[in-house]
PDBQT receptor file of N, H, CA, C and O in Angstrom, charges set to zero:
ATOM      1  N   UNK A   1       0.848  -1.170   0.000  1.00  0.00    +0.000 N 
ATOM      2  CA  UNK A   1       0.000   0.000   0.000  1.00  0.00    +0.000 C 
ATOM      3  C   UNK A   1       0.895   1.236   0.000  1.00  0.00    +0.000 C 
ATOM      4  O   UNK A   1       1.580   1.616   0.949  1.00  0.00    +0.000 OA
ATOM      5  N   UNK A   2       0.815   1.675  -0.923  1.00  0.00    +0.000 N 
ATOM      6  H   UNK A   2       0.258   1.366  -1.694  1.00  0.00    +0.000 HD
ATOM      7  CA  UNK A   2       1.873   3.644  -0.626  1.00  0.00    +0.000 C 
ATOM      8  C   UNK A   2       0.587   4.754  -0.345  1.00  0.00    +0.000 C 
ATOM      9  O   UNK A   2      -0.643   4.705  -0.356  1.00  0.00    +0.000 OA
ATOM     10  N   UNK A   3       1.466   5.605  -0.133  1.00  0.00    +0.000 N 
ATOM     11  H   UNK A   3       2.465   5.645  -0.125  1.00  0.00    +0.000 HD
ATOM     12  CA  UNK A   3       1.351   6.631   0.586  1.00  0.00    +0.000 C 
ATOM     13  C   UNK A   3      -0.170   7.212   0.076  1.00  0.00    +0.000 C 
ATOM     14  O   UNK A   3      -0.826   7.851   0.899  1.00  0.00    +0.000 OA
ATOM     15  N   UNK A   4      -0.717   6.987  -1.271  1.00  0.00    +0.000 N 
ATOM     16  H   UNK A   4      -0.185   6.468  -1.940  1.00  0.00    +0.000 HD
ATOM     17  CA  UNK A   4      -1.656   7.852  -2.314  1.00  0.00    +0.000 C 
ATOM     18  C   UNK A   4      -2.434   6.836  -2.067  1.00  0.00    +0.000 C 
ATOM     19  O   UNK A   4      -3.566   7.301  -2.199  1.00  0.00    +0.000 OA
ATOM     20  N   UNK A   5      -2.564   5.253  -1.668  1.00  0.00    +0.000 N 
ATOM     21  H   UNK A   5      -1.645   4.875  -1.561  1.00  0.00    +0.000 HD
ATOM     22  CA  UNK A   5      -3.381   4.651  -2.173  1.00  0.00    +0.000 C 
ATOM     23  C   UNK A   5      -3.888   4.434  -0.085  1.00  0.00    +0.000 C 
ATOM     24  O   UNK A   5      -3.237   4.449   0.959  1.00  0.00    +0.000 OA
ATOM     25  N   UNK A   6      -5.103   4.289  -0.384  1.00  0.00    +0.000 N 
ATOM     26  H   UNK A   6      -5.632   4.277  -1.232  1.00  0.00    +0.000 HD
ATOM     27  CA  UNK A   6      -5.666   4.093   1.320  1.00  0.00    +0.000 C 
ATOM     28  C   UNK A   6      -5.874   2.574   1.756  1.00  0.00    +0.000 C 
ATOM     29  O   UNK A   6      -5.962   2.225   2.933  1.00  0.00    +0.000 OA
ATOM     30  N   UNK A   7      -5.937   1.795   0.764  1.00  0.00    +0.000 N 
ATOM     31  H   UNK A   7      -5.866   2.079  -0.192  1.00  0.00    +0.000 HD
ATOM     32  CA  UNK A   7      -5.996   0.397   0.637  1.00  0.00    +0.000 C 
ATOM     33  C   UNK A   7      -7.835  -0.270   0.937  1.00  0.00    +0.000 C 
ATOM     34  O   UNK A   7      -8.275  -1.280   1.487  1.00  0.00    +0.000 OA
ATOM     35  N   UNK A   8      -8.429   0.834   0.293  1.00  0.00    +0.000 N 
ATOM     36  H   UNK A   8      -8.071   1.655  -0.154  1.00  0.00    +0.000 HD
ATOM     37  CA  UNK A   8      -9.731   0.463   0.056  1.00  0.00    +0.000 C 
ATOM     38  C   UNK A   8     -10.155   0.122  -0.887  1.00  0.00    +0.000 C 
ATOM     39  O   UNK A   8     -10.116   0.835  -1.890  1.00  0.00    +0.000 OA
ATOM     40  N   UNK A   9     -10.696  -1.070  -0.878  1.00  0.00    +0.000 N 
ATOM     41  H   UNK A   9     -10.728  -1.649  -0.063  1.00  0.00    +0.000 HD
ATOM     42  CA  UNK A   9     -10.941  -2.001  -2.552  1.00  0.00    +0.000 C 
ATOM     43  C   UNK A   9     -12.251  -2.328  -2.811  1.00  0.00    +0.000 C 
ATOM     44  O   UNK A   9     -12.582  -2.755  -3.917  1.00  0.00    +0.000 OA
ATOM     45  N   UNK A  10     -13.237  -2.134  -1.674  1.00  0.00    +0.000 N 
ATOM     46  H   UNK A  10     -12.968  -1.787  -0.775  1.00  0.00    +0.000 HD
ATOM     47  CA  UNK A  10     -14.590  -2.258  -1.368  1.00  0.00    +0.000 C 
ATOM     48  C   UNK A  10     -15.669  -0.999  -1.673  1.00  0.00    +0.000 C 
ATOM     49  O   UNK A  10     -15.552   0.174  -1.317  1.00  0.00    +0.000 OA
ATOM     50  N   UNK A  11     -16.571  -1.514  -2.315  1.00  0.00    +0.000 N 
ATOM     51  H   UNK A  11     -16.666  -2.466  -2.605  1.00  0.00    +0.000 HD
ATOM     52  CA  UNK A  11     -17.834  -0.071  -1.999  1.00  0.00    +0.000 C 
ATOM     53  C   UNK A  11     -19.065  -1.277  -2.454  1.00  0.00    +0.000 C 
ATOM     54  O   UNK A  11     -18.879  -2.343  -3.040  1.00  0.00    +0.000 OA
ATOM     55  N   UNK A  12     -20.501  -0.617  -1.901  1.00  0.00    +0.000 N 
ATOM     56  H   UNK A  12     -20.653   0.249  -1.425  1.00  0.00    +0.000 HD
ATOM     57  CA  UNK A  12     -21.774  -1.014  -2.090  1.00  0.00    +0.000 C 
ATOM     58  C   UNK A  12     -22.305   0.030  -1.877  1.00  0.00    +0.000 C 
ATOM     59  O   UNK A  12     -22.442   0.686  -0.844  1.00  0.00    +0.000 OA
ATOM     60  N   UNK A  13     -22.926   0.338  -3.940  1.00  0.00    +0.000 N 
ATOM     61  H   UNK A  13     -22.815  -0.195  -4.779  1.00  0.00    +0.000 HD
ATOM     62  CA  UNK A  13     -23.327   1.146  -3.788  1.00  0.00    +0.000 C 
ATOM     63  C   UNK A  13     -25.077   1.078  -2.844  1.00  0.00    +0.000 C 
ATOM     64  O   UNK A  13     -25.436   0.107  -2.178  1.00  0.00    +0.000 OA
ATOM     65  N   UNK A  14     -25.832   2.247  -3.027  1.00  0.00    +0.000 N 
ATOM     66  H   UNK A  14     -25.541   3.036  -3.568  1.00  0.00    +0.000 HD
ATOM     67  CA  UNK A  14     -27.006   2.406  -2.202  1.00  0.00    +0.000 C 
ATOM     68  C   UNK A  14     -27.828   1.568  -2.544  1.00  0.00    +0.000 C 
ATOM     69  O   UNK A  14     -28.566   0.964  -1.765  1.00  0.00    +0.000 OA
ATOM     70  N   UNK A  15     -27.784   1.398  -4.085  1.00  0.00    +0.000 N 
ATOM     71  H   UNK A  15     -27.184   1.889  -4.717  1.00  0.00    +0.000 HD
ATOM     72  CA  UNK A  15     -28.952   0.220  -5.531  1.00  0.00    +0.000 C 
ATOM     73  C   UNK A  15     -28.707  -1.432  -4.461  1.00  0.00    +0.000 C 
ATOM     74  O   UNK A  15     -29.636  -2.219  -4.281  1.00  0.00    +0.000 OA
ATOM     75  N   UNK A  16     -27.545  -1.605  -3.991  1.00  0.00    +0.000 N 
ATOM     76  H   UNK A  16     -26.790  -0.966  -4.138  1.00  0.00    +0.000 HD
ATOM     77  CA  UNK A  16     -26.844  -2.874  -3.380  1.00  0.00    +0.000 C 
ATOM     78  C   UNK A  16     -25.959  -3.572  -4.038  1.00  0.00    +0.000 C 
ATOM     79  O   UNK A  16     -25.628  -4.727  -3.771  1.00  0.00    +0.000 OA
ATOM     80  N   UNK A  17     -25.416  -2.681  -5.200  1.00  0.00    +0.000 N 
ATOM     81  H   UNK A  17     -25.686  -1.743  -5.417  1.00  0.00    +0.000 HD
ATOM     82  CA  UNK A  17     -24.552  -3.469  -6.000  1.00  0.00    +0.000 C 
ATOM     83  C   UNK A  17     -22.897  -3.763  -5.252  1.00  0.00    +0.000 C 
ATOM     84  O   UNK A  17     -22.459  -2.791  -4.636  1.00  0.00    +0.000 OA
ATOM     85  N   UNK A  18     -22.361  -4.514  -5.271  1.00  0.00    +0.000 N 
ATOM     86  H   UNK A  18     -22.717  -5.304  -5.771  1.00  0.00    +0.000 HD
ATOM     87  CA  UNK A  18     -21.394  -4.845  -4.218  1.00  0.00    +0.000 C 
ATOM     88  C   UNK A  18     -20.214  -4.833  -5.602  1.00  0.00    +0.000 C 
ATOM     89  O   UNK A  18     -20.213  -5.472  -6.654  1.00  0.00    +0.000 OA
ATOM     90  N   UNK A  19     -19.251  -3.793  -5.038  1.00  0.00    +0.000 N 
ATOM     91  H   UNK A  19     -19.252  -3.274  -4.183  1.00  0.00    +0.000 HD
ATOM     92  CA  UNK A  19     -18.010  -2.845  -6.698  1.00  0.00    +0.000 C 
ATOM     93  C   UNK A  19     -16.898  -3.434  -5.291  1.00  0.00    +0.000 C 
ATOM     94  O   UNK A  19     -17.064  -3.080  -4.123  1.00  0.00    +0.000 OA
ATOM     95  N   UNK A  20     -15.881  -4.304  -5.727  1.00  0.00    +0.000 N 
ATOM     96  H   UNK A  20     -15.746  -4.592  -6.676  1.00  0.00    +0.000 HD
ATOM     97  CA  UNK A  20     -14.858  -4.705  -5.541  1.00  0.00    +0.000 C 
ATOM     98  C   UNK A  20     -13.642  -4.546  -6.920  1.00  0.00    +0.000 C 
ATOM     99  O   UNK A  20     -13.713  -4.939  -8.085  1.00  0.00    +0.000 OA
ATOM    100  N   UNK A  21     -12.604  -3.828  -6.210  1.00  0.00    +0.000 N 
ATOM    101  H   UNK A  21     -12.546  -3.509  -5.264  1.00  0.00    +0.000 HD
ATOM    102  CA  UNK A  21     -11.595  -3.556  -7.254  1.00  0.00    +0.000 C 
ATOM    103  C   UNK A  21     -10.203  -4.223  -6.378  1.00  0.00    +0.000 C 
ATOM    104  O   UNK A  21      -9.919  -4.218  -5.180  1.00  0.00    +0.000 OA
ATOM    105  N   UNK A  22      -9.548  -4.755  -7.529  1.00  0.00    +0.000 N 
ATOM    106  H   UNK A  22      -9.779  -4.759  -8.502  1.00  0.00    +0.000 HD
ATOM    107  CA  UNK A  22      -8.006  -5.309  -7.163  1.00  0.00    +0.000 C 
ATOM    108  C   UNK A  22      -7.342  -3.946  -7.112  1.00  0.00    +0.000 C 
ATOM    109  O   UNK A  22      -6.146  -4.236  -7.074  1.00  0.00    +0.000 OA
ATOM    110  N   UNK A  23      -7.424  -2.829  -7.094  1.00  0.00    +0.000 N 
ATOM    111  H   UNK A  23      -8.395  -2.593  -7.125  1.00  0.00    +0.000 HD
ATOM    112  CA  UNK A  23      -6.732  -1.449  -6.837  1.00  0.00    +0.000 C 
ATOM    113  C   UNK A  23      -7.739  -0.246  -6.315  1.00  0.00    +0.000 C 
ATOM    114  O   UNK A  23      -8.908  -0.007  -6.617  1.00  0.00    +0.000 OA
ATOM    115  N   UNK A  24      -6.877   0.381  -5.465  1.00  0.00    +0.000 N 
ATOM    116  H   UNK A  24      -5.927   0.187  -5.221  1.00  0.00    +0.000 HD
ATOM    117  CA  UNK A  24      -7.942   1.437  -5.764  1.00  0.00    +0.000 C 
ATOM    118  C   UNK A  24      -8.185   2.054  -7.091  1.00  0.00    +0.000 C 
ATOM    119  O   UNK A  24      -9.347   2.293  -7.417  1.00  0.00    +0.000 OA
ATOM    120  N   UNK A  25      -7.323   2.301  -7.789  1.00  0.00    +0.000 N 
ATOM    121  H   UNK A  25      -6.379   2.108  -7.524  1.00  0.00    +0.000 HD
ATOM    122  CA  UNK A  25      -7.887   2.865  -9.238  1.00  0.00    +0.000 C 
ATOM    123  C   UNK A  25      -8.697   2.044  -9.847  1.00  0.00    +0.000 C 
ATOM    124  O   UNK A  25      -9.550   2.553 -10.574  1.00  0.00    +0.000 OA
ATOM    125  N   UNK A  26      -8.654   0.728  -9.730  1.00  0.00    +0.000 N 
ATOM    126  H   UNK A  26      -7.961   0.314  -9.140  1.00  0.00    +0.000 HD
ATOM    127  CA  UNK A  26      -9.631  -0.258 -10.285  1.00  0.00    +0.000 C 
ATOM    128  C   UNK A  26     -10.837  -0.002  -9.833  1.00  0.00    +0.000 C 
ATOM    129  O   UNK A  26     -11.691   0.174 -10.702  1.00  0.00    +0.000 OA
ATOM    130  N   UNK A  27     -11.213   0.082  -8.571  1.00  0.00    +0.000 N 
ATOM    131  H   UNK A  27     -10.519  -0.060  -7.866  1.00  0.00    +0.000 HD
ATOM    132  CA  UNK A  27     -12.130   0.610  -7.716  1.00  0.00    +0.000 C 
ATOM    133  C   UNK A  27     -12.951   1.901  -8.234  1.00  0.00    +0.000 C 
ATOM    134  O   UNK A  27     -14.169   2.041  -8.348  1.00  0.00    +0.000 OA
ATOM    135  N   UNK A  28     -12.117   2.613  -8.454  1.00  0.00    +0.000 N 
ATOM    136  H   UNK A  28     -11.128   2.499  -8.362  1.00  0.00    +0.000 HD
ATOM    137  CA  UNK A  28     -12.734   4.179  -9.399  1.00  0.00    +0.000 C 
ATOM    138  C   UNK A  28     -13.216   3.664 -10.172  1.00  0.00    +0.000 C 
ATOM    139  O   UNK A  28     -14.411   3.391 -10.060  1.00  0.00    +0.000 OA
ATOM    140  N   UNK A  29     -12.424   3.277 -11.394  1.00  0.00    +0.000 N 
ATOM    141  H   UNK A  29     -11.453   3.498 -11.485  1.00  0.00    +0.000 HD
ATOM    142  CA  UNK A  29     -12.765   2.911 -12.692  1.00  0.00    +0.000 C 
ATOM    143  C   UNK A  29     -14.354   2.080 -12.733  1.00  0.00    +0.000 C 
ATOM    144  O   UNK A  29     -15.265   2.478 -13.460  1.00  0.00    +0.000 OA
ATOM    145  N   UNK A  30     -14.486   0.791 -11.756  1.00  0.00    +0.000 N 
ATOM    146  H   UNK A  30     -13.746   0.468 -11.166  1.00  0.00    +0.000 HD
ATOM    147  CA  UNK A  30     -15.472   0.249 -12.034  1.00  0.00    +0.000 C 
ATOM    148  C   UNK A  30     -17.150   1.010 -11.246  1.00  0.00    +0.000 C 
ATOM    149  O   UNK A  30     -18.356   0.866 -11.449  1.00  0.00    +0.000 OA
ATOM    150  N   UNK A  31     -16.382   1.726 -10.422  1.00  0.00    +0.000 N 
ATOM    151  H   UNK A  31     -15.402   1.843 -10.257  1.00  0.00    +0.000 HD
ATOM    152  CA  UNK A  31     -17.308   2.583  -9.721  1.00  0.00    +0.000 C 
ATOM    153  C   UNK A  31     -18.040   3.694 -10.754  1.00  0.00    +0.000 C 
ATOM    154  O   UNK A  31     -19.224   4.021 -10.828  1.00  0.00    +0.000 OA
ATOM    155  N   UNK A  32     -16.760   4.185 -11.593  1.00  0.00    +0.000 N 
ATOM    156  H   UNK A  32     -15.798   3.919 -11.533  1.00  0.00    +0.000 HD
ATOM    157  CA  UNK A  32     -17.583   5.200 -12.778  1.00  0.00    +0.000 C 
ATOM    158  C   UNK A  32     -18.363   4.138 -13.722  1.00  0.00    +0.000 C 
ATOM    159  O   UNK A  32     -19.550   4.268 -14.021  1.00  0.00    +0.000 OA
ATOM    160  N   UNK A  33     -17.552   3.089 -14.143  1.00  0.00    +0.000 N 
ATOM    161  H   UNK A  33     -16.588   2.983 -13.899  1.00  0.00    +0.000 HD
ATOM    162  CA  UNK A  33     -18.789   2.396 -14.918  1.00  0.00    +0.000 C 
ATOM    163  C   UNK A  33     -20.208   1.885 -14.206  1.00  0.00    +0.000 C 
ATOM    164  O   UNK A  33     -21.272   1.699 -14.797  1.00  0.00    +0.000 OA
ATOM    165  N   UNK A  34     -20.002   1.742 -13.075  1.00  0.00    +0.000 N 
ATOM    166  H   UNK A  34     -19.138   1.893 -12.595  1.00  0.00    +0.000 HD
ATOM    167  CA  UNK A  34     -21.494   1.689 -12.632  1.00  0.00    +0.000 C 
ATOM    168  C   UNK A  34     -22.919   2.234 -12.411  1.00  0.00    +0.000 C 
ATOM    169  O   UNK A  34     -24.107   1.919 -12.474  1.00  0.00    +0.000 OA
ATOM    170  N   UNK A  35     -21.660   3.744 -11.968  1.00  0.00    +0.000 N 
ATOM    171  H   UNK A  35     -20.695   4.000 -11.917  1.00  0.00    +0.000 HD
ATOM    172  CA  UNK A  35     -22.859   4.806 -11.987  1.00  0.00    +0.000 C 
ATOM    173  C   UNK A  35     -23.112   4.842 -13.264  1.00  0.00    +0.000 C 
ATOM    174  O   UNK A  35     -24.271   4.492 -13.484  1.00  0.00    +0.000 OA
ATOM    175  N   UNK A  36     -22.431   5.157 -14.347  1.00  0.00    +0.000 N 
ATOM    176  H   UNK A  36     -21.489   5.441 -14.168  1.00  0.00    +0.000 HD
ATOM    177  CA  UNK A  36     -22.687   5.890 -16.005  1.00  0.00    +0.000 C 
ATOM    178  C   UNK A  36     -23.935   4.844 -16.420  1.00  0.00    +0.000 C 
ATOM    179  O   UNK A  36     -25.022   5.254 -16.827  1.00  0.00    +0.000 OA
ATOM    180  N   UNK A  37     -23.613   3.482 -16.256  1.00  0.00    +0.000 N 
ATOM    181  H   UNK A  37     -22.730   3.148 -15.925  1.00  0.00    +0.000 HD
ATOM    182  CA  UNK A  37     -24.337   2.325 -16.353  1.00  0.00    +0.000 C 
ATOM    183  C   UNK A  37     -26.026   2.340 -15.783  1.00  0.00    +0.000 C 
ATOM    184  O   UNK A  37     -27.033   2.198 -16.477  1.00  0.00    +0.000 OA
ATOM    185  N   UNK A  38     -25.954   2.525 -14.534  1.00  0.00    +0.000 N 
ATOM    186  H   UNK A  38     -25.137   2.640 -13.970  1.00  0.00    +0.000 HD
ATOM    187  CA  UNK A  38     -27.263   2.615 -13.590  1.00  0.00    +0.000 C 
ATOM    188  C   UNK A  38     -27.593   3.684 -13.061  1.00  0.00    +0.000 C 
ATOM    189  O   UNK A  38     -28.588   3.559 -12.348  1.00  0.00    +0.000 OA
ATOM    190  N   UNK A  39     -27.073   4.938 -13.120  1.00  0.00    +0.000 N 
ATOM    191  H   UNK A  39     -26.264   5.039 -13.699  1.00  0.00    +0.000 HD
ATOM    192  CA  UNK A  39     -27.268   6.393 -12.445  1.00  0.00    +0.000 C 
ATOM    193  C   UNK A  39     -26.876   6.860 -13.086  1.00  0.00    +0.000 C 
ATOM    194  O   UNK A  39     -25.805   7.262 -12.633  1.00  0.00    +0.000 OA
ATOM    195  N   UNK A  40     -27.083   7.351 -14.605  1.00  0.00    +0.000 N 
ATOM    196  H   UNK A  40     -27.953   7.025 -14.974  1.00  0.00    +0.000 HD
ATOM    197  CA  UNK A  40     -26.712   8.821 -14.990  1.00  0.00    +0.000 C 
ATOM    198  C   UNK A  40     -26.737   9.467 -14.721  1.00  0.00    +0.000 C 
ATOM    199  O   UNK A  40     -27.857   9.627 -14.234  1.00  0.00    +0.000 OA
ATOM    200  N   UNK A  41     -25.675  10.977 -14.515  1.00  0.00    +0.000 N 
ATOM    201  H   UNK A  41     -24.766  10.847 -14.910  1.00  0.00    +0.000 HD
ATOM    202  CA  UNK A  41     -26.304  11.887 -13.922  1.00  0.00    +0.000 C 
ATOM    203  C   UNK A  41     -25.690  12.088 -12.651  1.00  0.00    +0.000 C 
ATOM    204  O   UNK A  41     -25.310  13.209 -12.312  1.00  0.00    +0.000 OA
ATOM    205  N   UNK A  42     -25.552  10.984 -11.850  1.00  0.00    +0.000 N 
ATOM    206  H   UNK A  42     -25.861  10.073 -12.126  1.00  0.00    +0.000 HD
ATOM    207  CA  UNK A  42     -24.617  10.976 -10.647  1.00  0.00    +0.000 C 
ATOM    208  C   UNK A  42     -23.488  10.823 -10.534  1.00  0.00    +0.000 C 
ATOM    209  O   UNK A  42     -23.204   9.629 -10.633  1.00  0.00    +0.000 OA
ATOM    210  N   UNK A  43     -22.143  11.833 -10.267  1.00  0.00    +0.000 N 
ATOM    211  H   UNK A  43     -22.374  12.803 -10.186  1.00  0.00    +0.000 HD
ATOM    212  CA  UNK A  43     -21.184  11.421 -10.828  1.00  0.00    +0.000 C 
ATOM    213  C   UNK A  43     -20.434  12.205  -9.250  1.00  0.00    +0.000 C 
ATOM    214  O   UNK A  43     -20.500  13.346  -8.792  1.00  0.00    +0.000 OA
ATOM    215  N   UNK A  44     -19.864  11.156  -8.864  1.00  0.00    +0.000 N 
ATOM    216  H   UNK A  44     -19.810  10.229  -9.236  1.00  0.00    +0.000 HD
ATOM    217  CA  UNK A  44     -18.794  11.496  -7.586  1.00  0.00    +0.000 C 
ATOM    218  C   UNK A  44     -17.377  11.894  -7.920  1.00  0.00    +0.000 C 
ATOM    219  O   UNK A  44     -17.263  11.851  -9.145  1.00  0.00    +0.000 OA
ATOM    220  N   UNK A  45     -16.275  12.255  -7.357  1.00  0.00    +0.000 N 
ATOM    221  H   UNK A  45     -16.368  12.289  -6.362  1.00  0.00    +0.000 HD
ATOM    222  CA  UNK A  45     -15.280  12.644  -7.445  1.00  0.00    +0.000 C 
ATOM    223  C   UNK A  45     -14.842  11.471  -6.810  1.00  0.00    +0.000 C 
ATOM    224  O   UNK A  45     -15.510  10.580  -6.285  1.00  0.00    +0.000 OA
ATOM    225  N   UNK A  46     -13.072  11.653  -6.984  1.00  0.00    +0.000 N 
ATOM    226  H   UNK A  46     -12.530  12.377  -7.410  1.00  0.00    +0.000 HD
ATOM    227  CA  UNK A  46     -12.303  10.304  -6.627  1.00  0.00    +0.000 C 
ATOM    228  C   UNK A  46     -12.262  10.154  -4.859  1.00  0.00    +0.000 C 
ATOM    229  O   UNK A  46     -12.609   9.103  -4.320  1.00  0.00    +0.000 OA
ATOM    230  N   UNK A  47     -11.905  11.059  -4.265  1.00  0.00    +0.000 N 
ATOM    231  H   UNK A  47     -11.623  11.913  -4.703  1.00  0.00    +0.000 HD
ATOM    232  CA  UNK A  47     -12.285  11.621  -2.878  1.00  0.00    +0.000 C 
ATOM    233  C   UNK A  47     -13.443  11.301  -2.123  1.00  0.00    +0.000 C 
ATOM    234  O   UNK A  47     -13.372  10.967  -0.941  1.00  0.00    +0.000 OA
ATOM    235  N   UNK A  48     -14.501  11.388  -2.752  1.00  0.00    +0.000 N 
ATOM    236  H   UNK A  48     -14.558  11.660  -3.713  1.00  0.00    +0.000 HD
ATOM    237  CA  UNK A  48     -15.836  11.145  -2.076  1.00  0.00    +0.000 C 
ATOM    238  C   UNK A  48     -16.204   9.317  -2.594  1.00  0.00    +0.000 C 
ATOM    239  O   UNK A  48     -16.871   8.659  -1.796  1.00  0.00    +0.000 OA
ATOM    240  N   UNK A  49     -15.814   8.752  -3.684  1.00  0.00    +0.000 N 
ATOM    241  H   UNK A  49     -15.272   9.286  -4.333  1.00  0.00    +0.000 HD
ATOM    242  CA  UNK A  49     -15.975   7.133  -3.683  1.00  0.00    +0.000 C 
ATOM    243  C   UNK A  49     -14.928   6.627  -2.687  1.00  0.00    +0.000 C 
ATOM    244  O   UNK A  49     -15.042   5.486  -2.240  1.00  0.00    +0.000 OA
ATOM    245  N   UNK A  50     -13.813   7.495  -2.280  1.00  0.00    +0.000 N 
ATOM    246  H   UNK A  50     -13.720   8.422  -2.643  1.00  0.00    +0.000 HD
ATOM    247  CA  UNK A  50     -12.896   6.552  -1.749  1.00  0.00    +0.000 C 
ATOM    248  C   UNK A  50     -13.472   6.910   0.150  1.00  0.00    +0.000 C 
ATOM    249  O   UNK A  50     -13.154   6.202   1.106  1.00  0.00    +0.000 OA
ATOM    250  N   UNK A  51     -14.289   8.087   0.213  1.00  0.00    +0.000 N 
ATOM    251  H   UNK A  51     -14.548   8.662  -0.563  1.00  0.00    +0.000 HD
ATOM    252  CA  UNK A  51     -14.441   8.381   1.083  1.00  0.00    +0.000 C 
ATOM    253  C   UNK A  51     -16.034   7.340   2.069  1.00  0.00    +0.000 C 
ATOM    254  O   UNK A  51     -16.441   7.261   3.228  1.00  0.00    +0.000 OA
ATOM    255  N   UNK A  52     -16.487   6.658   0.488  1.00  0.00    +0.000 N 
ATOM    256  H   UNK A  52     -16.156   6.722  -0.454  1.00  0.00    +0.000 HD
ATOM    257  CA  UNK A  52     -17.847   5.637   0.907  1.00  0.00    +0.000 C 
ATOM    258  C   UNK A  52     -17.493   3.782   1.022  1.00  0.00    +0.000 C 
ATOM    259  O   UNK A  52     -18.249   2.869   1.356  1.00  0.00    +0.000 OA
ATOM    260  N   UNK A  53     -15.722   3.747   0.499  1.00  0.00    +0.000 N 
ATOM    261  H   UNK A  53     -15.108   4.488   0.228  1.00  0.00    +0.000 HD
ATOM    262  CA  UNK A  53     -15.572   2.761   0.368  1.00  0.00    +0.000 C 
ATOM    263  C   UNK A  53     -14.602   2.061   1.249  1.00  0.00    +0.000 C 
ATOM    264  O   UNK A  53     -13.579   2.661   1.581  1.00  0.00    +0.000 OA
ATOM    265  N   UNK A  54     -14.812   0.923   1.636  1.00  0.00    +0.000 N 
ATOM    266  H   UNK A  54     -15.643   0.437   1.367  1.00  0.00    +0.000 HD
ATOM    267  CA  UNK A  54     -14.374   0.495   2.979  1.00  0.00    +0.000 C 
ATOM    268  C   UNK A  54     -12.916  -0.327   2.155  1.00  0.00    +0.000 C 
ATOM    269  O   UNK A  54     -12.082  -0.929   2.832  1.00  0.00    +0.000 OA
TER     270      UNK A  54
């Protein structure tokens, strides 16, 4: 884990979809395809997904 990364790989979003990433950037990445996918329109910053994800 370095210094940039918090070592959170987990989120569920509110819908109950359960977004597991092997990175945190993986984590972003599949997190934006989910929302774009099932919530248009809702679009978080990298800060606030890492801030819902355990």
């Amino acid at each position: 884990m370095t210094e940039e990364d918090s070592g959170k790989r987990n989120l569920t979003c509110p819908c109950g979809e359960f977004i597991r990433g092997e990175t945190e950037d993986e984590l972003i990445d599949l997190v934006n395809a989910h929302l774009k996918a099932e919530h248009p329109g809702h679009d978080y910053t990298r800060d606030q997904i890492l801030f819902m994800a355990t």
